[in-house]
gemmi code that builds the backbone of each chain (N, CA, C; Angstrom):
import gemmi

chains = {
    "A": [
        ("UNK", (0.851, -1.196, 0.000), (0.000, 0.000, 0.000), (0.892, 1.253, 0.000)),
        ("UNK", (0.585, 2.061, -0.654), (1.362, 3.454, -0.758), (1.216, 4.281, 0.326)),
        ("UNK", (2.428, 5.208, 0.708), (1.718, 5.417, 1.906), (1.009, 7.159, 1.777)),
        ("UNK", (0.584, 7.343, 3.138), (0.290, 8.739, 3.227), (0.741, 9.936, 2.583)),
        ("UNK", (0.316, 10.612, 1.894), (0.607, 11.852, 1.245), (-0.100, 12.776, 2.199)),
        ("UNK", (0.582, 13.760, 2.518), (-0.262, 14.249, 3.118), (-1.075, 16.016, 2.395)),
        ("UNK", (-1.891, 16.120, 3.119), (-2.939, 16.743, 2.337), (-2.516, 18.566, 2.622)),
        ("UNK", (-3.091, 19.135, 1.448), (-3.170, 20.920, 1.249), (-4.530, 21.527, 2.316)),
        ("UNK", (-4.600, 21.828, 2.553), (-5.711, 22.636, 3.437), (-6.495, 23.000, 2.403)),
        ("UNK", (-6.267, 23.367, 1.516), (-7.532, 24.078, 0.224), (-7.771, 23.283, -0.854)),
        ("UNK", (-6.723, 22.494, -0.610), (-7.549, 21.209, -1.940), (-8.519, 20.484, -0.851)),
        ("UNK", (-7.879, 20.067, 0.448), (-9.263, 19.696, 1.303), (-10.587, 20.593, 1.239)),
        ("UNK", (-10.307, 21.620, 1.631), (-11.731, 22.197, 1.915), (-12.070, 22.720, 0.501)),
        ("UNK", (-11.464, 22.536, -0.569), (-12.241, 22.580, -2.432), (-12.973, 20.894, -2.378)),
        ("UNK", (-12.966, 19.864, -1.572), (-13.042, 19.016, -1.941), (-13.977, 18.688, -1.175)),
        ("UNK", (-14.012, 19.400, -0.054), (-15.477, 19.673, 1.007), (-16.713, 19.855, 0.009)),
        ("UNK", (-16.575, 21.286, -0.793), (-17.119, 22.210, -1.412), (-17.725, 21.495, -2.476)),
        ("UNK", (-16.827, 20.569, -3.127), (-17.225, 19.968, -4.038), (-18.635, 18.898, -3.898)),
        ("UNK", (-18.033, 18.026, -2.457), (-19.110, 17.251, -1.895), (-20.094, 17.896, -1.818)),
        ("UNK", (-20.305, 19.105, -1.088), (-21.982, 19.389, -0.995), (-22.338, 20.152, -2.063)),
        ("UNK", (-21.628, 20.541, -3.268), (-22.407, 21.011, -4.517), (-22.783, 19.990, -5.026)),
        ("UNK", (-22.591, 18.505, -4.780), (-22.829, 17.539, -5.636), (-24.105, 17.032, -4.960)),
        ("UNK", (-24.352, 17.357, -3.642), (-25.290, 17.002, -3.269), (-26.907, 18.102, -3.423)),
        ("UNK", (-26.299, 19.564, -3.545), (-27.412, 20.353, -3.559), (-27.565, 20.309, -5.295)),
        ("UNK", (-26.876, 19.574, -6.632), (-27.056, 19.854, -7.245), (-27.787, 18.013, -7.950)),
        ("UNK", (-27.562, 17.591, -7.531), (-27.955, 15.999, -8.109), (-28.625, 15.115, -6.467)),
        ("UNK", (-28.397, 15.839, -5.455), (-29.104, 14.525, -4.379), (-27.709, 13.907, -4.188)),
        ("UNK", (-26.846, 13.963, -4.267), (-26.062, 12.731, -3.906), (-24.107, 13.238, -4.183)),
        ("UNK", (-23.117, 12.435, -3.687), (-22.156, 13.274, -3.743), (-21.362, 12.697, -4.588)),
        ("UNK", (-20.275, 13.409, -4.941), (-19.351, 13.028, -6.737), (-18.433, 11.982, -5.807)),
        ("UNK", (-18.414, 10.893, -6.845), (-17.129, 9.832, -6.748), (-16.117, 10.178, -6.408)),
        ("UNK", (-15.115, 9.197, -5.771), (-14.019, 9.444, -5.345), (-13.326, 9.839, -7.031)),
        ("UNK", (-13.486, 9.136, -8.322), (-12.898, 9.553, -9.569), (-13.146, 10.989, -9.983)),
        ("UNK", (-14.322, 11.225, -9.658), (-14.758, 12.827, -10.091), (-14.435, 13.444, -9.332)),
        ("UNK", (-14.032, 13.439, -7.413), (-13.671, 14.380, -7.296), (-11.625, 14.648, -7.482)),
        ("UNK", (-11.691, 12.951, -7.957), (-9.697, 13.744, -7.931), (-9.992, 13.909, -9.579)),
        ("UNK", (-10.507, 13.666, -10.399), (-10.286, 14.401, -12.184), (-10.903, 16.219, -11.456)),
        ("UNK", (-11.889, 16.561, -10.495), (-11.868, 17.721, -10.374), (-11.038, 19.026, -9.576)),
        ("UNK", (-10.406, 17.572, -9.042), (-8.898, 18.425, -8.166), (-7.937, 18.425, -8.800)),
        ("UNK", (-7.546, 17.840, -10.004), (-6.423, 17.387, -10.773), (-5.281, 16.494, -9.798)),
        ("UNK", (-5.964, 15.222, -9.042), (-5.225, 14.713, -7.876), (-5.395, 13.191, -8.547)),
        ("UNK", (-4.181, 12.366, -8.339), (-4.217, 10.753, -8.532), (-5.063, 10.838, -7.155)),
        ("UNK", (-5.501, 9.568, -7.761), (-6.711, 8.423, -6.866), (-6.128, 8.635, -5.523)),
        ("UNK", (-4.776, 7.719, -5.682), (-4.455, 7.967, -3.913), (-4.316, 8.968, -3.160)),
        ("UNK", (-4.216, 10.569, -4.081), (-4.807, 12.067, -3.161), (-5.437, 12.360, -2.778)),
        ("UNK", (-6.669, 11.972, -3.672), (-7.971, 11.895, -3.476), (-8.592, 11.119, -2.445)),
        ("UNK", (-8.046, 10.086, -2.497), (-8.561, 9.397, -1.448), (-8.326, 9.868, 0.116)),
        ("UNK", (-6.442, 10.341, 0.428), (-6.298, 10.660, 1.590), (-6.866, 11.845, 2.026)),
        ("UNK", (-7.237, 12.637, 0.912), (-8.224, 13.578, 1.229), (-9.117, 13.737, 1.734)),
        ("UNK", (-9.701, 12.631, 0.685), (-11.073, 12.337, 1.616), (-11.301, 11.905, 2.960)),
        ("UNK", (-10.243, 10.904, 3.019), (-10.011, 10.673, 4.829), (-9.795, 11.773, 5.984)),
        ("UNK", (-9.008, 12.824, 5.183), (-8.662, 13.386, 6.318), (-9.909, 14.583, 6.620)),
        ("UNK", (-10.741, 14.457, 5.770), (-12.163, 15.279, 6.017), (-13.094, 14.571, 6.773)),
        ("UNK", (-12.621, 13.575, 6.545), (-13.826, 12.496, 7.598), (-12.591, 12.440, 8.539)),
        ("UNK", (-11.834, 12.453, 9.039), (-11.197, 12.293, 10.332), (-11.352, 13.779, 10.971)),
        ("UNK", (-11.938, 14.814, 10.302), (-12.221, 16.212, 10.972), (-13.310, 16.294, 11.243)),
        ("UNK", (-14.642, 14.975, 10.739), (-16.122, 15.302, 11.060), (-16.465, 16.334, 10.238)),
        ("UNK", (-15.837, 16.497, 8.534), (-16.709, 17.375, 7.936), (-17.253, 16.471, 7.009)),
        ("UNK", (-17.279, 15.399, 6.771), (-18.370, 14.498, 6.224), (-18.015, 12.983, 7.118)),
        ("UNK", (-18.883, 11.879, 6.817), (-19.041, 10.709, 7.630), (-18.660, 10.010, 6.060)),
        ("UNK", (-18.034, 9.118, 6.193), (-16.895, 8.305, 5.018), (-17.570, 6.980, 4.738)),
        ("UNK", (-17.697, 5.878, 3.754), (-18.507, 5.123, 3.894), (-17.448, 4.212, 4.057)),
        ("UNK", (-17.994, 2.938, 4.910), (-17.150, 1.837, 5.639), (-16.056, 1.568, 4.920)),
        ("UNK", (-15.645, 1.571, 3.692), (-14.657, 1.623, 2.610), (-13.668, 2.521, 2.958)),
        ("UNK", (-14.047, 3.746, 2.852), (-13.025, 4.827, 3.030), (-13.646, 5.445, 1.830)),
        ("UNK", (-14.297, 4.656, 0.731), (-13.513, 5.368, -0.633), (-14.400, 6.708, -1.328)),
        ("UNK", (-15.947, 6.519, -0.245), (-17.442, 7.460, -0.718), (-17.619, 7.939, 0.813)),
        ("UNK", (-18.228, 8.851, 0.202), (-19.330, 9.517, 1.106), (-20.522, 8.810, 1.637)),
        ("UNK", (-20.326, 8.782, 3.060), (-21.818, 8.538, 3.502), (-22.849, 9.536, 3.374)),
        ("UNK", (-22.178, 10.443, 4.473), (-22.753, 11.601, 5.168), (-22.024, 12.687, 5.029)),
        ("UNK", (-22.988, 14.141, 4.592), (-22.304, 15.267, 4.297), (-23.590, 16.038, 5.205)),
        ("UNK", (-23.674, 16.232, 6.410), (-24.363, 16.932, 7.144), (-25.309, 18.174, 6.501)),
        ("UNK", (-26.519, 18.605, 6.097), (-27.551, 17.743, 6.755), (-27.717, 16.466, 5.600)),
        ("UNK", (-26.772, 16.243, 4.848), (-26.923, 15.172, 3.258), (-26.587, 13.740, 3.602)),
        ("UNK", (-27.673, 12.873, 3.365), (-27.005, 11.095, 3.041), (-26.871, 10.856, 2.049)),
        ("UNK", (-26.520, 10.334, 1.439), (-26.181, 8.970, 0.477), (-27.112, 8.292, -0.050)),
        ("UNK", (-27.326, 7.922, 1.014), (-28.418, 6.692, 1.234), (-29.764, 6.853, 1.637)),
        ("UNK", (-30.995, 5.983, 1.210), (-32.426, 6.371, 1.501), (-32.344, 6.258, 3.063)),
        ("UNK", (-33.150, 7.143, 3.717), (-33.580, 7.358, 4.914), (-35.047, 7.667, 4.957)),
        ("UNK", (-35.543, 7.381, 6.422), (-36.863, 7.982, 6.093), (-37.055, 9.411, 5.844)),
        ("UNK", (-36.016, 10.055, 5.854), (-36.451, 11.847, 5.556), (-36.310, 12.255, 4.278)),
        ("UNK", (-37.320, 12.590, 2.633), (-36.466, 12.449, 1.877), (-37.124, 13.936, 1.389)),
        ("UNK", (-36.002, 14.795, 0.549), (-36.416, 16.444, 0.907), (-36.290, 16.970, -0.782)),
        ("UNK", (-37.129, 18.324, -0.845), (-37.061, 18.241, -2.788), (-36.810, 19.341, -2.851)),
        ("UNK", (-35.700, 19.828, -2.984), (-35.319, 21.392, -3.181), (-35.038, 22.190, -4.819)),
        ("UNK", (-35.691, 23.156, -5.002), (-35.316, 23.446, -6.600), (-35.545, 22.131, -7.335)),
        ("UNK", (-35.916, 20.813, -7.230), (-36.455, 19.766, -8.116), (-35.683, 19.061, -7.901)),
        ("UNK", (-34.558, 19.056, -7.072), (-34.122, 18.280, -6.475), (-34.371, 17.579, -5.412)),
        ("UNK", (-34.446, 16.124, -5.431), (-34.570, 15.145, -4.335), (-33.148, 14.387, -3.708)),
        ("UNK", (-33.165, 14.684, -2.477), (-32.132, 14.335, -1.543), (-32.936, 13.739, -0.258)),
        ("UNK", (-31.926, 13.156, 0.511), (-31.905, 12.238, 1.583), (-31.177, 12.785, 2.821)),
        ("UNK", (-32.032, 13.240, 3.922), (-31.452, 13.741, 5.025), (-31.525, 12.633, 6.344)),
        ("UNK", (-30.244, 13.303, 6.915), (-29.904, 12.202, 8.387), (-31.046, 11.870, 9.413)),
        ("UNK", (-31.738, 12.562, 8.798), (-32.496, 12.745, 10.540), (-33.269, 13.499, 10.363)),
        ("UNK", (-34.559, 13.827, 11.666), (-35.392, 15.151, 11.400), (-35.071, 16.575, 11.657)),
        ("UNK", (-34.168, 16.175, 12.515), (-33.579, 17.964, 11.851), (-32.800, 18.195, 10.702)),
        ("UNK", (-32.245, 17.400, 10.241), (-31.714, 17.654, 9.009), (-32.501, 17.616, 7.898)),
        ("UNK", (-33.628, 16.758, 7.716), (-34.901, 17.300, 7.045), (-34.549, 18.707, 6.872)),
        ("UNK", (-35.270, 19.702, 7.845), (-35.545, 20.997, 7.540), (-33.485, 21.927, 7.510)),
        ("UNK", (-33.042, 21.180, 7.738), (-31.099, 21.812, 7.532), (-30.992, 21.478, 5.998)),
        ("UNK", (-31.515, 20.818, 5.050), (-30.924, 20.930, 4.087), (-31.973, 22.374, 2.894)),
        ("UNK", (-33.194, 22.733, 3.567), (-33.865, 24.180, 2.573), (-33.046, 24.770, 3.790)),
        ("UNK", (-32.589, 25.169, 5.092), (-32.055, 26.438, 5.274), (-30.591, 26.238, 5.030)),
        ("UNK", (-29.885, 25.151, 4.474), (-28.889, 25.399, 4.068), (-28.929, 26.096, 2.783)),
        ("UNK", (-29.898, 25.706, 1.825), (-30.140, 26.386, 0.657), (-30.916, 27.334, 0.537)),
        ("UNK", (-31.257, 27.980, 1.617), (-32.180, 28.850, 1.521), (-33.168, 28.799, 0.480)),
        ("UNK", (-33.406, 28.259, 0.448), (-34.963, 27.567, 0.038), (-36.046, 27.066, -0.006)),
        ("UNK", (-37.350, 26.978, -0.474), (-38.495, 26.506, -0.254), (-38.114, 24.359, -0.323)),
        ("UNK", (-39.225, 24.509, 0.412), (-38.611, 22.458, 0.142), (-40.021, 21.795, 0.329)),
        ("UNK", (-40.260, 20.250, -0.241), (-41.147, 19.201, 0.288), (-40.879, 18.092, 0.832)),
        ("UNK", (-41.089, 17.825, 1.720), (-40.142, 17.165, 2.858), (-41.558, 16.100, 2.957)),
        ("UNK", (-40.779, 14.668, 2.668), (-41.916, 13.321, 3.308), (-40.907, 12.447, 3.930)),
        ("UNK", (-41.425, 12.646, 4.982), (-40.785, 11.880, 6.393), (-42.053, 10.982, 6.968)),
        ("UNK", (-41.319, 10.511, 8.115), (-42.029, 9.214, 8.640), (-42.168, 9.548, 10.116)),
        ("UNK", (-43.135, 9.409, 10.765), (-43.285, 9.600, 12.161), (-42.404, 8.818, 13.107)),
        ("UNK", (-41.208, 8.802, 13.581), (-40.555, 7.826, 14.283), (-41.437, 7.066, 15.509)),
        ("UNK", (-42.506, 7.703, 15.913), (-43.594, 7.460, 17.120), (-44.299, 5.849, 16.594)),
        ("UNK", (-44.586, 5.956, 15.683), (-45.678, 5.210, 14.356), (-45.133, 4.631, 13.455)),
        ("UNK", (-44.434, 5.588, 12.514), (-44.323, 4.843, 11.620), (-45.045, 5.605, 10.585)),
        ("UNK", (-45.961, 6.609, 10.559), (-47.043, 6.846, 9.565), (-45.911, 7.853, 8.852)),
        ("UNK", (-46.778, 8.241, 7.981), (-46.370, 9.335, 6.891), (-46.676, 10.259, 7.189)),
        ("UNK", (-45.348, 11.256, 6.815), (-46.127, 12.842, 7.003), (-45.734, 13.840, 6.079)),
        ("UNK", (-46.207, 14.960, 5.585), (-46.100, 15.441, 4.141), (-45.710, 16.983, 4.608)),
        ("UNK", (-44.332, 17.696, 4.876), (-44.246, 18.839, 5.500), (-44.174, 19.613, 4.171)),
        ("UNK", (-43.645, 21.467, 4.259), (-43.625, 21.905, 3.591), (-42.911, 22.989, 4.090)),
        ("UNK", (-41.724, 23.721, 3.430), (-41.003, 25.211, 4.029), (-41.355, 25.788, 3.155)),
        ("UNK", (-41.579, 26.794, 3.272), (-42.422, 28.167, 2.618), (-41.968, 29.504, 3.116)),
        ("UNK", (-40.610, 30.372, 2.723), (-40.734, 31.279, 2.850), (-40.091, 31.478, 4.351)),
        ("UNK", (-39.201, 30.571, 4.987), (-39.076, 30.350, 6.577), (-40.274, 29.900, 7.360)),
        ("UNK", (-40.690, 29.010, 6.704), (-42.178, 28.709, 7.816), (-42.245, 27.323, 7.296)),
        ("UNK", (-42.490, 26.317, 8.285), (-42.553, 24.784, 7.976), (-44.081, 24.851, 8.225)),
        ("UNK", (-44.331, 24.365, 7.366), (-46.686, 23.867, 7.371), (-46.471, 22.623, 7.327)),
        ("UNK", (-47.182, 22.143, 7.841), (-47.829, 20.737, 7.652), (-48.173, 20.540, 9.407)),
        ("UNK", (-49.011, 18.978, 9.595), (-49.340, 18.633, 10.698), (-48.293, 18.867, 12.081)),
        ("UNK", (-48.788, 18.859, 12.847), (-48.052, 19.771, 13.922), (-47.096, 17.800, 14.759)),
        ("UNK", (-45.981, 18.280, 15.262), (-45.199, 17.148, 15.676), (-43.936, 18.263, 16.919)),
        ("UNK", (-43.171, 17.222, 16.954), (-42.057, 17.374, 17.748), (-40.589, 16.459, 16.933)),
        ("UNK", (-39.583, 16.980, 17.042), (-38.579, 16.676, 16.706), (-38.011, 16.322, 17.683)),
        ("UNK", (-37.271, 14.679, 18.225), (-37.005, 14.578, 19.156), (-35.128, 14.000, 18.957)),
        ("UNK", (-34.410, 14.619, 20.110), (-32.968, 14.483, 19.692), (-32.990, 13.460, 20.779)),
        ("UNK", (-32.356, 12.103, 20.991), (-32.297, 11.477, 21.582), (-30.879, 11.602, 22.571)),
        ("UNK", (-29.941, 11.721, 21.786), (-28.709, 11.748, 22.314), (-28.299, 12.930, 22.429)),
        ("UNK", (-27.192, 13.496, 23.390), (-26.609, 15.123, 23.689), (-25.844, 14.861, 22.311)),
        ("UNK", (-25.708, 16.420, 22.451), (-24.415, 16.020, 20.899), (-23.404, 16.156, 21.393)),
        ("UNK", (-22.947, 15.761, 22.615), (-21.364, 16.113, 22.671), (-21.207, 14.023, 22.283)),
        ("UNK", (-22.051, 13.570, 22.352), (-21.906, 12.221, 22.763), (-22.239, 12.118, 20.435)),
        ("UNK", (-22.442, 12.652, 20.119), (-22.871, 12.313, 18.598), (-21.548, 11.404, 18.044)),
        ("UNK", (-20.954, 11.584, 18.427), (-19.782, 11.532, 17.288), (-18.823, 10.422, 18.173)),
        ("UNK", (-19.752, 9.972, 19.203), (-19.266, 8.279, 20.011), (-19.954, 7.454, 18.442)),
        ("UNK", (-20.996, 7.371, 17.906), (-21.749, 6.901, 16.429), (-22.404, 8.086, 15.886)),
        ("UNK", (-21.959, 8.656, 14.874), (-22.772, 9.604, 13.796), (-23.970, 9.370, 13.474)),
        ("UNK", (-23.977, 7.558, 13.095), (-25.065, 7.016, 12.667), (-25.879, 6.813, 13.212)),
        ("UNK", (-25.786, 6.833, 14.839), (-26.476, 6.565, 15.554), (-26.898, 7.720, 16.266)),
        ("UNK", (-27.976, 8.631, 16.222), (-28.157, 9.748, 17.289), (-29.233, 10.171, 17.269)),
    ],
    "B": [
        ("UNK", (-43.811, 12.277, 24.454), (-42.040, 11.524, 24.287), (-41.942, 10.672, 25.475)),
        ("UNK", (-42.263, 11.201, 26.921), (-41.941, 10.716, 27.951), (-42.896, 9.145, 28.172)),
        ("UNK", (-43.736, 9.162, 27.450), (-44.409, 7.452, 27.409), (-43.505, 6.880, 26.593)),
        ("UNK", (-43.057, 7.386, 25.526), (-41.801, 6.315, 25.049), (-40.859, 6.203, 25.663)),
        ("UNK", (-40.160, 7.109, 26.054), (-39.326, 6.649, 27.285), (-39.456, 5.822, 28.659)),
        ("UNK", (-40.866, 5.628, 28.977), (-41.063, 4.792, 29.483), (-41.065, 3.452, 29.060)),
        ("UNK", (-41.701, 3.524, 27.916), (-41.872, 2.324, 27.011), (-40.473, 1.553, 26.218)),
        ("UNK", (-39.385, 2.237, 25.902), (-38.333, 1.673, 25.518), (-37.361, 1.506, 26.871)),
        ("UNK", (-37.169, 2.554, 27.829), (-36.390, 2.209, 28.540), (-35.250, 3.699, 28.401)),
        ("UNK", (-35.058, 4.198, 27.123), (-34.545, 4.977, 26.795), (-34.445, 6.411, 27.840)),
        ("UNK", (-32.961, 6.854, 27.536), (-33.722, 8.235, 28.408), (-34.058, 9.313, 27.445)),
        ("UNK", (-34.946, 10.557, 27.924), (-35.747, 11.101, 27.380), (-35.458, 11.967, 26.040)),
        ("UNK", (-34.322, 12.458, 26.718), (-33.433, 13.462, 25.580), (-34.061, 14.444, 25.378)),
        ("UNK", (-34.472, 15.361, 24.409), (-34.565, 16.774, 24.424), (-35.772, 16.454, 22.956)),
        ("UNK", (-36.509, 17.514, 23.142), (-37.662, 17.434, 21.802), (-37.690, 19.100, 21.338)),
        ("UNK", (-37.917, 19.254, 20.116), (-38.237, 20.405, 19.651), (-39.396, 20.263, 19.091)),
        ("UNK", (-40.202, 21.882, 18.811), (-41.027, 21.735, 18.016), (-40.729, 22.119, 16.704)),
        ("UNK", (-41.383, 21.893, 15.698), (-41.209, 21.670, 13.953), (-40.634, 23.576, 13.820)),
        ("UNK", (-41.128, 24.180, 14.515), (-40.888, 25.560, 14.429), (-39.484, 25.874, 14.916)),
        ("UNK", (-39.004, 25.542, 16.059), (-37.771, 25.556, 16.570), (-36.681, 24.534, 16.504)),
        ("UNK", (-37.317, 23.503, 15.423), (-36.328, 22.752, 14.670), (-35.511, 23.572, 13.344)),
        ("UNK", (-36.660, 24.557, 12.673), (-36.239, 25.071, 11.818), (-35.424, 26.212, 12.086)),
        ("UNK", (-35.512, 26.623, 13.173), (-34.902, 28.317, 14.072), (-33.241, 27.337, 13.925)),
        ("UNK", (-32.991, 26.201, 14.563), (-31.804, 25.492, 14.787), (-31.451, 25.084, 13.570)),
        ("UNK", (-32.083, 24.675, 12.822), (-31.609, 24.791, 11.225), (-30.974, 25.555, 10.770)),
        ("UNK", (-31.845, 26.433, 10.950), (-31.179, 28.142, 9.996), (-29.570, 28.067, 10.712)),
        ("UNK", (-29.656, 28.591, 12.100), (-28.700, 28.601, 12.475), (-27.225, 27.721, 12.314)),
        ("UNK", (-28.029, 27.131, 12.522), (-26.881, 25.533, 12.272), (-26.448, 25.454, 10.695)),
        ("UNK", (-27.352, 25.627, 10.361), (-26.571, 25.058, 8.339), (-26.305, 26.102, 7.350)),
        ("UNK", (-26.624, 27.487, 8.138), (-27.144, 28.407, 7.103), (-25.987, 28.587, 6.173)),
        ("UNK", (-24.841, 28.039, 6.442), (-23.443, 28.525, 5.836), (-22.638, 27.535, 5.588)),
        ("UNK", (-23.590, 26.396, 5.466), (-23.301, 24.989, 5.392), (-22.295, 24.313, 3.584)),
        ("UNK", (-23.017, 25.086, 2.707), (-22.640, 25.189, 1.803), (-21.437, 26.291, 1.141)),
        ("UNK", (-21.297, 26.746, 1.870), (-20.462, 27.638, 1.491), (-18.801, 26.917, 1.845)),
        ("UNK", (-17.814, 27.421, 0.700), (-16.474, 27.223, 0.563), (-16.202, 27.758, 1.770)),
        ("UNK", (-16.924, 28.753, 2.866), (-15.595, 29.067, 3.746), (-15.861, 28.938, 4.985)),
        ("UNK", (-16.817, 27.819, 4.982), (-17.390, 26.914, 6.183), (-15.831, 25.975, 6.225)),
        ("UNK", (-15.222, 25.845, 7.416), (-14.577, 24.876, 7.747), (-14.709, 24.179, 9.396)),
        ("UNK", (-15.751, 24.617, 9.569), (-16.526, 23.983, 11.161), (-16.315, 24.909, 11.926)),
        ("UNK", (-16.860, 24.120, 13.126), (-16.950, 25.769, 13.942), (-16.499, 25.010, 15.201)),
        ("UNK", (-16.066, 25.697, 16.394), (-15.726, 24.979, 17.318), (-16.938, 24.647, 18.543)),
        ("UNK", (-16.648, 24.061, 19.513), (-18.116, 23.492, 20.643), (-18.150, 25.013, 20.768)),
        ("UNK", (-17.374, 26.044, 21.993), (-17.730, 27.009, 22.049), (-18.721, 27.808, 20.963)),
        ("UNK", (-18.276, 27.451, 19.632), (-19.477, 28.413, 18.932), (-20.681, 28.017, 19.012)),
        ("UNK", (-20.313, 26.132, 18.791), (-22.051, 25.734, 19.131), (-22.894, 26.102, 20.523)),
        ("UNK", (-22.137, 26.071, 20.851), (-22.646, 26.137, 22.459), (-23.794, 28.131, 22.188)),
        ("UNK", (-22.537, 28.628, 21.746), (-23.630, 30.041, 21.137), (-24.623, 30.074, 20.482)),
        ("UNK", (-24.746, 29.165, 19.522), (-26.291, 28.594, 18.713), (-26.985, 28.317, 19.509)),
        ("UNK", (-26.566, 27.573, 20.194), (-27.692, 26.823, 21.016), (-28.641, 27.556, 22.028)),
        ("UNK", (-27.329, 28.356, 22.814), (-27.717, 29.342, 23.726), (-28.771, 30.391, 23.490)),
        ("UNK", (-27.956, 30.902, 22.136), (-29.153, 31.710, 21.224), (-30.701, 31.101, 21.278)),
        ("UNK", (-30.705, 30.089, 20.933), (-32.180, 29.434, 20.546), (-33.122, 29.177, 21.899)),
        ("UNK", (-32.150, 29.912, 23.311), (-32.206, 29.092, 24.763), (-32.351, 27.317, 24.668)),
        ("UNK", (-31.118, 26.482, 24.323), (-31.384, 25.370, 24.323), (-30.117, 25.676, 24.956)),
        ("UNK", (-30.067, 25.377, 26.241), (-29.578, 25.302, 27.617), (-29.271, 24.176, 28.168)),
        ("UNK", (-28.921, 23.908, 29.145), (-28.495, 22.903, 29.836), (-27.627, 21.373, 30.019)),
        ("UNK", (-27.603, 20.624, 30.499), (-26.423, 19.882, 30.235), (-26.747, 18.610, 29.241)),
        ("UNK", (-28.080, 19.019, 28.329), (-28.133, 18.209, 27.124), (-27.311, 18.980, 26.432)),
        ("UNK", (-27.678, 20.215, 26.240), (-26.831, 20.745, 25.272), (-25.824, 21.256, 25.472)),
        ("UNK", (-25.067, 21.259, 26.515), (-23.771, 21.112, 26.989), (-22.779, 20.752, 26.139)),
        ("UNK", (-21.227, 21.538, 25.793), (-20.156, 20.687, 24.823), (-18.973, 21.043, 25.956)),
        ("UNK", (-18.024, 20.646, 25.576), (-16.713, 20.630, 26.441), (-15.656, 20.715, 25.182)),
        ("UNK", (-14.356, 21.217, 25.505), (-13.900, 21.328, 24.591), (-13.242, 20.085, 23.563)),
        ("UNK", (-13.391, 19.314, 24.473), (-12.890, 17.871, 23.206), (-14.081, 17.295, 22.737)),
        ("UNK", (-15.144, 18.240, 22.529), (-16.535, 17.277, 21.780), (-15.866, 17.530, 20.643)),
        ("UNK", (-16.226, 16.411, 19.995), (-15.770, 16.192, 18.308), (-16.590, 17.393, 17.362)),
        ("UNK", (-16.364, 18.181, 16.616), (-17.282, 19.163, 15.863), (-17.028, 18.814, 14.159)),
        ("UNK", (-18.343, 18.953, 14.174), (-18.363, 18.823, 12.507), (-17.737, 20.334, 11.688)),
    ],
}
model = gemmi.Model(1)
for chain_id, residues in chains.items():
    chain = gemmi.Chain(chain_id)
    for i, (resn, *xyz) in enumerate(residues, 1):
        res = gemmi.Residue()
        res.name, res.seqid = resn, gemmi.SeqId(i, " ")
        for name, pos in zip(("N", "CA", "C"), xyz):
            atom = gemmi.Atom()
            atom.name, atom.element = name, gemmi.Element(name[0])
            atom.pos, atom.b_iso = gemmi.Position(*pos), 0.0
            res.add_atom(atom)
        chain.add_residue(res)
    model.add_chain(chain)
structure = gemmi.Structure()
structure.add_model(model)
structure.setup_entities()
């Protein structure tokens, strides 16, 4: 295995940047290939890059190393929160991140989530800084100093 | 919440409403996208939070909480 290269501070955080344009612009985040052809970085730059952004907690890395799980409030992967911004459909962590990915974009959104209580469906809506739909509670289970004992878990 | 916490065993943790989920949103992500977001430290969160009065030793950080 080759070893550590170690990383630029601004090709990291261009490579941050990159992740969540890929997510506010398609739902989902660019390959480890697309983002080193967009850094002009071999694979193995790219890659330690990517590690060392997930070893700072600015995204959650998928068990591989080699993708993105989690780009806060953005998954990857289907969850029950799934959010439609500008016609875009994305996948948020959780129920607050539901409504973190329209005020990250400052934007209107349609948000269909799942009652964690139940189980049922529920059909929200941001409008302008104002969430409509049936009235609920967002419940954080864990402190967040404890989040990041499991990301995935909180 | 607190019947589920009875009911799982779980402890209670902290609830918002849909309105002051979104107040912690704003706050929390509003700059989320931006190139010159590079995290913020507990102390700052701890100011979000405070801001929103979400107080106490749920929302408590120390300085080696891990920050996104």
């Amino acid at each position: 295995m080759p070893p550590p290269t170690p990383t630029n501070d601004d090709s990291l955080w261009r490579m941050r940047y990159l992740i969540y344009q890929g997510f506010a612009r398609r739902g989902a985040p660019p390959s480890l290939e697309s983002l080193a052809a967009s850094l002009g970085m071999t694979h193995h730059e790219a890659r330690n890059t990517l590690r060392e952004l997930g070893r700072r907690h600015a995204v959650t890395l998928t068990e591989d190393g080699h993708g993105v799980l989690m780009a806060n409030p953005y998954s990857a992967v289907p969850t029950p929160y799934r959010v439609t911004v500008n016609g875009v459909d994305a996948w948020a962590n959780c129920a607050w991140d539901m409504l973190g990915i329209p005020a990250a974009l400052h934007a209107d959104a349609s948000i269909e989530a799942v009652w964690a209580i139940d189980g049922a469906r529920v059909d929200l809506r941001v409008e302008r800084g104002t969430v409509r739909g049936p009235d609920g509670v967002v419940h954080f289970q864990k402190p967040f100093r404890s989040w990041y004992d499991d990301i995935r878990d909180t | 919440m607190h019947q589920w916490s009875r009911e799982t065993g779980e402890p209670p943790g902290a609830w918002l409403s849909l309105a002051e989920t979104w107040r912690l949103s704003v706050a929390w992500y509003h700059d989320r996208l931006s190139e010159a977001f590079h995290g913020r430290s507990p102390q700052e969160a701890v100011d979000i939070f405070s801001s929103l009065g979400l107080t106490g030793a749920f929302w408590a950080l120390d300085d080696a909480t891990p920050m996104p």
